[in-house]
Residue, then its C-alpha position, 0 to 999 in steps of 0.5 A: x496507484x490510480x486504480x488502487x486508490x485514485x491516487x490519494x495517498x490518505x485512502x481507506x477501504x469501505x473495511x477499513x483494512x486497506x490503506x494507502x495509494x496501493x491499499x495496503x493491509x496492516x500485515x503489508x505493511x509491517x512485513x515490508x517496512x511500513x513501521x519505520x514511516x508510520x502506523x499504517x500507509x494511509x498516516x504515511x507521506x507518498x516516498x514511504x508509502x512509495x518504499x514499502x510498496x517497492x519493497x513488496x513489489x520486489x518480494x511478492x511482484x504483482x500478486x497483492x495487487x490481483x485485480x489492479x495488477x492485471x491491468 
């Protein structure tokens, strides 16, 4: 989370297509449960923005982390 973020939870990329503690993407994010916290990770508390990334995680492991992920 701190690489991804510095661990803000309201975080948004220079693009503004990543979101959130592990910035997320809109795609991300609908896929693993996102919808049923908020419209994107960044308007979600930490718990949701905790779960849908678990759910990620435990689907897909580190790979949409890559960069983050390695260390």
């Amino acid at each position: 989370v701190r690489c991804e973020s510095g661990l803000n939870p309201r975080a948004v990329s220079s693009t503004g297509k990543y979101r959130g503690l592990l910035q997320a993407d809109g795609s991300f994010w609908r896929s693993y449960g996102g919808l049923a916290y908020a419209p994107s990770a960044d308007q979600a508390s930490v718990e949701g923005q905790m779960a849908v990334m678990w759910n990620g995680y435990q689907a897909r492991g580190w790979s949409p982390w890559p960069e983050c992920g390695r260390k």
